[in-house]
N, C-alpha and C positions, 0 to 999 in steps of 0.2 A: 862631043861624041868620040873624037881617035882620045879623048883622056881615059873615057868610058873604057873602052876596048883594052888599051894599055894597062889600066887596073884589072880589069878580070885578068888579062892574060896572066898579071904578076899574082893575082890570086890563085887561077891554078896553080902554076909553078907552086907558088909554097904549099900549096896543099897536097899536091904531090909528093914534093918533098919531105912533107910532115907525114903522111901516111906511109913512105917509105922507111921513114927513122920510129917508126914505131909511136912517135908523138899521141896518137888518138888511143892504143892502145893504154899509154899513160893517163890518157884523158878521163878514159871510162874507168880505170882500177881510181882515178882519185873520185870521180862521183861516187863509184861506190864506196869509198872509206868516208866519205863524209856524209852518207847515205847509214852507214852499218857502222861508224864510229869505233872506237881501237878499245873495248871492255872487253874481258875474258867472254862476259858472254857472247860477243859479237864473231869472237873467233879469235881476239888475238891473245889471248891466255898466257903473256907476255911481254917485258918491256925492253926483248933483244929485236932492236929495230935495226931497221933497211940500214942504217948509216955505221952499225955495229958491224954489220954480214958484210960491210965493203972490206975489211981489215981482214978478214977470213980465208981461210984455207979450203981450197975444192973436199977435201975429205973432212974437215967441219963442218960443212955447208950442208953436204950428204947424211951426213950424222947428225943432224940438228931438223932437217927436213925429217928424216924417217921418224926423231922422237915425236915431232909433230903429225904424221900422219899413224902412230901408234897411239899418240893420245887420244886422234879423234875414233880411231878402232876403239877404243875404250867406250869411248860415247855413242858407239853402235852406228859410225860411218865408216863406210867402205872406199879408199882410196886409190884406185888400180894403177895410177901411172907410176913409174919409179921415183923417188926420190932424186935421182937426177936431171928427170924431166922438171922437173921444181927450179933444181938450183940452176938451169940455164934459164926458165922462164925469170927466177929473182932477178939474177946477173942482169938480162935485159931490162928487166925494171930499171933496176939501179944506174943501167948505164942509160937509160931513156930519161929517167928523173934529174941526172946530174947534167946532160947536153942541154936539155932544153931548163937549168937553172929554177927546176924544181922543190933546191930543197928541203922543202916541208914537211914533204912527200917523202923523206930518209925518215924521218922520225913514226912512222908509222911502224907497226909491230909486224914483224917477218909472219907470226902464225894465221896473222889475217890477210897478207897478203897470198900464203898459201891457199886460203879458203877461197878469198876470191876466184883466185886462176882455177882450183878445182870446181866452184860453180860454173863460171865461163865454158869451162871445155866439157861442163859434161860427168866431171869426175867425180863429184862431191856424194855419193851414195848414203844417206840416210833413209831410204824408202819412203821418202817424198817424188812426186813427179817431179822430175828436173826442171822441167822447164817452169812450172808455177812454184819452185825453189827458186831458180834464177831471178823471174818475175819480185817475187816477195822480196827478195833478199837487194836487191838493186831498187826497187820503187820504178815509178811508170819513166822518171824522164831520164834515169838512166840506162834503164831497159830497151828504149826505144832508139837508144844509140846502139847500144852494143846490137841489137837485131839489124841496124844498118849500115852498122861499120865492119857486121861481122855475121855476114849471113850462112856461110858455111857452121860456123858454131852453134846461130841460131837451130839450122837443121836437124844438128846434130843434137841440140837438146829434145827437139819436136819428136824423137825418136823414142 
């Protein structure tokens, strides 16, 4: 029983800590790549991956983010955050993917990791309801995380 107790403890501690360093959030952007797969039509219309954008300069980053969210204006989606709201959410990717010896997860395509983070928060505008965007686009089991790993975002798509 005190081994019992001993391991939950050491359980929370890392859970904690994992949800501090952003770990879970990595969790859910890899279900969903391996949910949505890295094809042009899945969104990543690209083979400048996660491990290219480490070697990059903040004003590349910016400029590469905007051509991607011009591309997808083309395709009649509307993407309201800046461009540099992107490239710190990447940067954290990247730096989430490489602490916790992810990576796999470098080789994934930047323009789908775009899309993701714009369906997560809400930002991905095709005049779809977001939220059964979200839904569809993640599938049931990793939907069912990100609504409890991430309930304020959940809300904010229910919107």
């Amino acid at each position: 029983m005190r081994i019992h107790k001993i391991l939950m403890r050491e359980t929370e501690a890392w859970l904690t800590m994992k949800l501090r360093s952003g770990f879970f959030k990595m969790l859910i952007l890899s279900i969903f790549l391996l949910a949505a797969g890295s094809s042009p039509e899945a969104g990543g219309g690209t083979d400048f991956s996660l491990r290219d954008w480490i070697d990059k300069d903040g004003m590349y980053k910016i400029k590469l983010v905007r051509e991607y969210i011009a591309a997808a204006g083309q395709d009649h989606v509307i993407i309201r955050q800046p461009a540099e709201y992107y490239v710190k959410e990447i940067d954290t990717v990247v730096q989430n993917s490489t602490k916790n010896g992810n990576t796999a997860g470098l080789e994934n395509p930047v323009g789908l990791i775009v899309k993701i983070i714009a369906i997560m928060d809400g930002d991905w505008d095709n005049g779809e309801d977001k939220l059964e965007l979200a839904r569809q686009f993640m599938g049931p089991v990793a939907f069912d995380n990100f609504v409890r790993q991430y309930p304020g975002k959940y809300q904010k798509l229910m919107k």
